[in-house]
C-alpha positions in Angstrom: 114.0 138.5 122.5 113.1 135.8 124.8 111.8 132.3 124.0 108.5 131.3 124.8 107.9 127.2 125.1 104.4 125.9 125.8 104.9 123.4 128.5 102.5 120.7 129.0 103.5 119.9 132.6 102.4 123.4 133.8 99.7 123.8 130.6 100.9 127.3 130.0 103.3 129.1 127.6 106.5 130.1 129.6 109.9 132.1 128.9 112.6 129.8 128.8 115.1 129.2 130.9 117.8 126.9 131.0 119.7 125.3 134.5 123.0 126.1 132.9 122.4 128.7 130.3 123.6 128.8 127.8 124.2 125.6 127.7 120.7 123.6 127.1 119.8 119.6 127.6 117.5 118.6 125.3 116.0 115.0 125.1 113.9 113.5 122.1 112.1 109.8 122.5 112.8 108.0 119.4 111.9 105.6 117.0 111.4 101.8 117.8 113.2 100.1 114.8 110.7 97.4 114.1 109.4 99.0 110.6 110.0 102.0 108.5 109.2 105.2 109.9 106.4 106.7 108.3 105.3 110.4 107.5 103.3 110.8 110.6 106.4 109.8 113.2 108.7 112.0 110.6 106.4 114.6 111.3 107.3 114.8 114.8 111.4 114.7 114.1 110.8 118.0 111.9 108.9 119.5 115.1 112.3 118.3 116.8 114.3 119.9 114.0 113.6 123.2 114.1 113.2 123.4 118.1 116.7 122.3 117.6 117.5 125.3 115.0 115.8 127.8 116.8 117.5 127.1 120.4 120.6 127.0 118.2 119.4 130.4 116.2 118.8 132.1 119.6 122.3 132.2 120.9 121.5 128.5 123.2 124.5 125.5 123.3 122.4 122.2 122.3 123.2 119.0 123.8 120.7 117.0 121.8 119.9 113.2 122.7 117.7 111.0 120.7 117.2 107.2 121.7 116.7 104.4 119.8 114.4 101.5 121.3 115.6 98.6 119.8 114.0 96.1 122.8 111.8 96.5 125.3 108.7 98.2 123.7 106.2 95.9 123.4 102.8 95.9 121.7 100.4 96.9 124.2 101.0 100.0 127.2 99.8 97.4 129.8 102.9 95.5 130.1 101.5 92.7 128.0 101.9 91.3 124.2 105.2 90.8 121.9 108.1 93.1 122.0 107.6 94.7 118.6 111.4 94.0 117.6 111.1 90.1 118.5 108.2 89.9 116.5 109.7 91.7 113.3 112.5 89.5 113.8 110.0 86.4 113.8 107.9 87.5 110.8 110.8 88.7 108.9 113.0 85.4 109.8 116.1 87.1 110.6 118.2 88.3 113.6 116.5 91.3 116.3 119.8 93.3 115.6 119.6 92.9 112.0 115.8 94.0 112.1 117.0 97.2 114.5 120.0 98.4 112.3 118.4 98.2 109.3 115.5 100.0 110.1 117.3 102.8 111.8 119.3 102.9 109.2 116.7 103.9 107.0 115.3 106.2 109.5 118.4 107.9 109.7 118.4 108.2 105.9 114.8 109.7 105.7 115.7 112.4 108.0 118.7 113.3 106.2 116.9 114.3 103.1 114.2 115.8 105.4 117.7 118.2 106.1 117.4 117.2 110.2 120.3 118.1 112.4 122.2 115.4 113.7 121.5 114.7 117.1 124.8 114.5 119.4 124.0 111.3 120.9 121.9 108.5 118.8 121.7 105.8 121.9 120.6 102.5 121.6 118.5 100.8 124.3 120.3 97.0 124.3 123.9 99.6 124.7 122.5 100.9 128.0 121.6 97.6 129.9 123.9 98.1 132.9 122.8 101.8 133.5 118.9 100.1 133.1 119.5 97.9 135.7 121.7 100.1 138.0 118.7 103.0 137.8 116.3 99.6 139.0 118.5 98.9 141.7 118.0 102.3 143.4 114.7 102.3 143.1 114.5 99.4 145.1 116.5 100.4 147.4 114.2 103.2 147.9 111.3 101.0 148.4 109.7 101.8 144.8 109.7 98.6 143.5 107.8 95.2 144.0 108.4 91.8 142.1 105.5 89.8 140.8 105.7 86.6 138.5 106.5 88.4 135.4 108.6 91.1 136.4 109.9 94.0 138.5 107.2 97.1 138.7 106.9 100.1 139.7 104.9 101.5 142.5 103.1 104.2 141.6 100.7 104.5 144.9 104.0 105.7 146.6 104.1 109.0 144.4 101.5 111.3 145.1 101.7 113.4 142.1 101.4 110.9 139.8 99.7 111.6 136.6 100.8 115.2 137.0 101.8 115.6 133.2 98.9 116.9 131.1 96.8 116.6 134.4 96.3 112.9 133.2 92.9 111.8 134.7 94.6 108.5 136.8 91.3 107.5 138.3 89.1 107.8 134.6 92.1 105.4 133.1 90.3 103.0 130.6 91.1 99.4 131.6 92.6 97.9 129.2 95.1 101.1 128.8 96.7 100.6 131.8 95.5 97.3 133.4 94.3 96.6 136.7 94.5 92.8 136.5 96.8 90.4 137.4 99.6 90.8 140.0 99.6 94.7 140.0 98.9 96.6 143.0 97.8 99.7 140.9 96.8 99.5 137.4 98.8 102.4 136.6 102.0 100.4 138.1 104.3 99.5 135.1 107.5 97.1 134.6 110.9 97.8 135.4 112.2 95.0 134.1 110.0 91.9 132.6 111.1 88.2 132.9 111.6 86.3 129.9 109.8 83.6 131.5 112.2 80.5 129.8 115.6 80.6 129.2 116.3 81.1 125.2 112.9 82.2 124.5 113.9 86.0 123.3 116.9 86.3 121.1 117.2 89.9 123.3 117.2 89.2 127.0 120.0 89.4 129.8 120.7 88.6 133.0 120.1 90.4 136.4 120.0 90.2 139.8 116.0 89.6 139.5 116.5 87.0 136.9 116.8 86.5 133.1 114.8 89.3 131.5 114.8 92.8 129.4 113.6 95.9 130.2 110.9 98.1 130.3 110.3 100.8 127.7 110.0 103.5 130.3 113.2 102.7 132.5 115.2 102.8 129.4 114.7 106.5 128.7 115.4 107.8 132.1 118.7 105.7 132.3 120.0 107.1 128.7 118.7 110.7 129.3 120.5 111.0 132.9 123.5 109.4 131.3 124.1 112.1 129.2 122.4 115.1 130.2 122.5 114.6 134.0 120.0 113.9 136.5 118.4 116.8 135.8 118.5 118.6 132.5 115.7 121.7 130.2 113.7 119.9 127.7 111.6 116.5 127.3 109.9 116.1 123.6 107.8 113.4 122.2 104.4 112.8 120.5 100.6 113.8 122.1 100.6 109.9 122.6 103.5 109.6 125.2 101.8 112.5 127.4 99.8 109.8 129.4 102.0 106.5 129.8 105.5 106.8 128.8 106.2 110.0 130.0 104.3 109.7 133.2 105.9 107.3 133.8 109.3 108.3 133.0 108.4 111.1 135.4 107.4 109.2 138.4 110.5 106.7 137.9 113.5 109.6 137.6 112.0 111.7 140.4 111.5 108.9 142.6 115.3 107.5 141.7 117.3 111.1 141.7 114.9 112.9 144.6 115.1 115.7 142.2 112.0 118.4 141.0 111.5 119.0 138.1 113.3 116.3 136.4 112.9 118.2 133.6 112.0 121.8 133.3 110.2 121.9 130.3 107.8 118.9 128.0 107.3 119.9 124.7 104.6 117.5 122.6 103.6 117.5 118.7 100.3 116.7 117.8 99.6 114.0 115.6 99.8 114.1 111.7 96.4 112.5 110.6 94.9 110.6 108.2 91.0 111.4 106.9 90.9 112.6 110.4 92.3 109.4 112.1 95.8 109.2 113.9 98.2 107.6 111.0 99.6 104.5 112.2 100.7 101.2 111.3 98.0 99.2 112.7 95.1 101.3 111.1 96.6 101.3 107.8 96.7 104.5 105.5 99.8 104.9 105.6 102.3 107.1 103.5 106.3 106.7 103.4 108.4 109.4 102.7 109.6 106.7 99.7 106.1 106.6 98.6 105.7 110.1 98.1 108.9 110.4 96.2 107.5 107.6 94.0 104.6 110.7 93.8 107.3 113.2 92.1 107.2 114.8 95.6 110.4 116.2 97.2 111.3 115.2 100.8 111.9 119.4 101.4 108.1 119.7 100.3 106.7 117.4 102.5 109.3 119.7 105.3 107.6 122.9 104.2 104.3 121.2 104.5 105.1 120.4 108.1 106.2 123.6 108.4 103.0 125.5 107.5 101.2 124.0 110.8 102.2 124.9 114.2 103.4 121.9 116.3 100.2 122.5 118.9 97.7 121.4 116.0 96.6 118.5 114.5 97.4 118.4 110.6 95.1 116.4 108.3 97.4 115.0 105.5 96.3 114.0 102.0 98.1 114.7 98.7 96.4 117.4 97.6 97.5 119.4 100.5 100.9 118.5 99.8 100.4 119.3 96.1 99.4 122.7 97.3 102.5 123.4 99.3 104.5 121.7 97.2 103.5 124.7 94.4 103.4 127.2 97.3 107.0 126.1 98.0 108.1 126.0 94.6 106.9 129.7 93.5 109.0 130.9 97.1 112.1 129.4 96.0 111.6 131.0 92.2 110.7 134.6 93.3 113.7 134.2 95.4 116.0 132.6 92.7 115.5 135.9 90.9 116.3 138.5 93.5 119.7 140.0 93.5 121.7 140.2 96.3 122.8 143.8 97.8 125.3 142.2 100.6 123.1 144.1 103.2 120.2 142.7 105.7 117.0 143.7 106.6 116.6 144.2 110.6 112.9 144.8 110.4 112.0 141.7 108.5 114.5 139.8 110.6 112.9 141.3 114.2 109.2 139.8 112.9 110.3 136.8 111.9 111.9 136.2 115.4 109.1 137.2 116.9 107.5 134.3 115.4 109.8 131.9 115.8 110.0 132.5 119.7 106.7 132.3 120.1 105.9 129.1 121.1 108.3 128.0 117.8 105.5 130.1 115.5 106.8 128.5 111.8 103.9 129.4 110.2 103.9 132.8 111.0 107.1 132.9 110.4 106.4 131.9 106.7 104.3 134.2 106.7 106.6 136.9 107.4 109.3 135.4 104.6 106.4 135.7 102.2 105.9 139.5 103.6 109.8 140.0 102.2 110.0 138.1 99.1 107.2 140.2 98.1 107.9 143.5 99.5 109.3 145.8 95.8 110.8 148.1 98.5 112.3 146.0 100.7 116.3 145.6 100.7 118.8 142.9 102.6 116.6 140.3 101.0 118.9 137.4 100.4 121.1 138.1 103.5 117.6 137.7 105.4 116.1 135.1 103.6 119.9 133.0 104.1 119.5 134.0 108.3 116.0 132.9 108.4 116.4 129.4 106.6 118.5 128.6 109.3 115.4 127.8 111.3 113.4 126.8 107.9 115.7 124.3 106.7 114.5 124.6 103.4 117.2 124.8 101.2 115.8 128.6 100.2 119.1 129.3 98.5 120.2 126.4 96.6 119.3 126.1 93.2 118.8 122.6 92.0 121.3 121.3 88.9 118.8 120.2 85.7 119.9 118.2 83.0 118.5 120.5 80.2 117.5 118.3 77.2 119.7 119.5 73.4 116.4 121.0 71.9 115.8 123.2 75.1 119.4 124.2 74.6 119.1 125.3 71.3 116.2 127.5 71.9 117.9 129.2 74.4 120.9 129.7 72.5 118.6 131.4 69.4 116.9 133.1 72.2 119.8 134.5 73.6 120.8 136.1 70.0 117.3 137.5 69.2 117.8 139.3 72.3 121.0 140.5 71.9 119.8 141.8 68.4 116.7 143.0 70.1 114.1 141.7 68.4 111.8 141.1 71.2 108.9 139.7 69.7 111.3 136.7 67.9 112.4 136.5 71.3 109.3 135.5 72.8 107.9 133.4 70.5 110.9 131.1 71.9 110.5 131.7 75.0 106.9 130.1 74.8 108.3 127.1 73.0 110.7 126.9 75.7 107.6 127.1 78.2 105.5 124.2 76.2 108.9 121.6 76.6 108.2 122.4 80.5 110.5 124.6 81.2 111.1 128.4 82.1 114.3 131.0 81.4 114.7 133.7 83.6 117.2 136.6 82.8 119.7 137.1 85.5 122.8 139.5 86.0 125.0 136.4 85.4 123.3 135.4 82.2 120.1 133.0 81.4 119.1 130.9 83.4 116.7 127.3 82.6 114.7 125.9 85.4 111.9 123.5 85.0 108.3 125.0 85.2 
């Protein structure tokens, strides 16, 4: 069944296909390691996640590259303000490398209890500075560069499809967005690499032909995608808000450097997780971390399934109530399919819709949908065998049932419930099961005895 990826640089849904199937290059922009992560950019990762597990469930070879931008991004897309890491480092008093490890550290962390795959490659920006600079160099020497007082930029009037990504409106750019001030010859040029201005000043810069200096967000994703998946390579993701800048840019840059077209074959963008109907982000406040809703008593897999219940093309409006809801929606899956036996075969029907979904333009919802179709089908057979194949894509856990420490009195009661039903007296029998139910927690009578899970 063949794949079908919306791509925003043609604006249409398209069948994949690789350069060097099966073999498939697949590039994800990543955090920049100036704060903790919050649910709205882990949104995005478990977008990335199960693009990853569906490539992988469809037969593909992944060679999956996620940077980390620990210099160069600074606070404003016009080339101007603070590098976000150099001002953490400044408000927090310590080192920029400090900062950068500790809060990819704890990204890292996040997405492991989010169950995200690994990426292959995890490259940092300040380990790539030679390749940087060497992808500058060639654009100079192609006559796509100019230096002003603060920096190397990039020429964008020498492009002529610039802006082709999400049919970006160049000439209805907002000044301010992309400036038209200054030294620029084009407001949408952008730096290459930006001069530190004093020796000393940054605790990040280095030193180039140009001058002392760092570089620019944009150049560092084109050096460490081409470094590891070639000069060409099958899919670009990132957030709705890198359509217009960073991956323009990123664009214009690597097609003007390696002469090749497409750079890459297919862009895949989430849509942002929202806040009372606002983008969630650090500056606007609002915000929720993954810690925070632990503190909440909610699980890191039910804040996955609620990502999983809106497809990656829509906007999702977060609040706890809609994770309370999925959070029960996702607990009363996992207990209908705690108590279904397994009959060692697999059901090819269930399995053919649910790929239909899931190669649909990555259709999880549906997909859910047609788990929920199985679970509750009385007819159906090859449920756990299916269920096992599909939560390859879910990442859910569906399978697993969680260890409970069982408090002594709940113990009892099961124990003198166990005997009344040996003896068959039913009715003593539930009259401890409802006790067991008012200490918060359920039995459920299985082939391999009794089993206690919390209500």
């Amino acid at each position: 069944m063949a794949l079908k990826l919306y791509n925003t640089l043609t604006n249409k849904k398209e069948i994949f296909k690789p350069i060097n199937p099966p073999n498939v290059g697949l590039y994800g922009c990543g955090p920049t390691v100036y704060w903790t992560q919050h649910i709205g950019n882990l949104f995005r990762y478990v977008f990335e996640d199960y693009l990853v597990r569906v490539l992988k469930y469809d037969g593909f070879k992944v060679k999956h590259v996620i940077n980390v931008t620990d210099v160069g991004h600074l606070t404003s897309d016009a080339d101007e303000g603070e590098d976000k890491i150099e001002a953490a480092a400044k408000k927090e008093n310590r080192s920029a490398k400090e900062i950068s490890e500790q809060y990819f550290n704890e990204f890292k962390h996040d997405l492991k209890k989010l169950n995200f795959t690994e990426p292959d490659v995890w490259p940092k920006a300040t380990d790539h500075i030679k390749e940087q600079i060497n992808l500058i160099k060639t654009l100079e020497k192609k006559g796509f560069t100019y230096k002003t007082s603060d920096g190397i930029y990039f020429d964008t009037s020498k492009i002529d499809d610039y802006g082709k990504l999400g049919n970006t409106n160049i000439k209805g750019l907002e000044a301010g967005k992309r400036i038209s001030v200054g030294e620029k010859k084009n407001k949408t040029d952008f730096a290459l690499w930006k001069f530190s201005g004093k020796k000393g000043k940054r605790q990040q810069e280095w030193d180039s032909i140009w001058g002392i200096g760092f570089p620019g967000w944009h150049i560092e994703c084109s050096a460490m995608s081409s470094k590891y998946l070639g000069e060409q390579f099958d899919i670009h993701t990132g957030g709705e808000d890198h359509i217009q800048v960073h991956h323009t840019d990123e664009i214009a840059q690597s097609e003007a450097a390696f002469g090749k077209k497409p750079w890459v074959g297919y862009w895949l963008h989430s849509r942002w997780l929202l806040f009372k109907g606002e983008k969630m982000s650090k500056s606007k406040g609002g915000l929720w971390l993954l810690s925070d809703l632990e503190n909440k008593g909610f699980k890191p897999l039910e804040y996955r399934h609620m990502c999983l219940t809106s497809h990656y093309r829509k906007q999702l409006n977060f609040s706890l109530e809609l994770l309370e809801k999925s959070k029960n929606a996702y607990d009363r899956l996992k207990n209908i399919i705690s108590e279904i036996k397994d009959d060692k075969k697999i059901n090819k029907e269930y399995l053919k819709e649910f790929e239909g979904a899931i190669n649909d333009d990555l259709n999880i919802p549906n997909a859910l949908q047609v788990l929920w179709k199985l679970v509750r089908d009385e007819k159906a057979t090859g449920k756990i065998k299916t269920i096992k194949k599909m939560d390859e894509v879910f990442g859910l856990d569906l399978l697993k049932i969680e260890k409970i420490k069982v408090p002594s009195k709940v113990q009892k009661l099961v124990v003198e419930r166990d005997a009344a039903r040996k003896e068959k007296n039913w009715k003593k029998s539930d009259e401890l099961r409802d006790k067991i139910f008012e200490l918060g927690y359920g039995v459920a009578d299985t082939a391999e005895g009794t089993r206690v899970k919390k209500k």
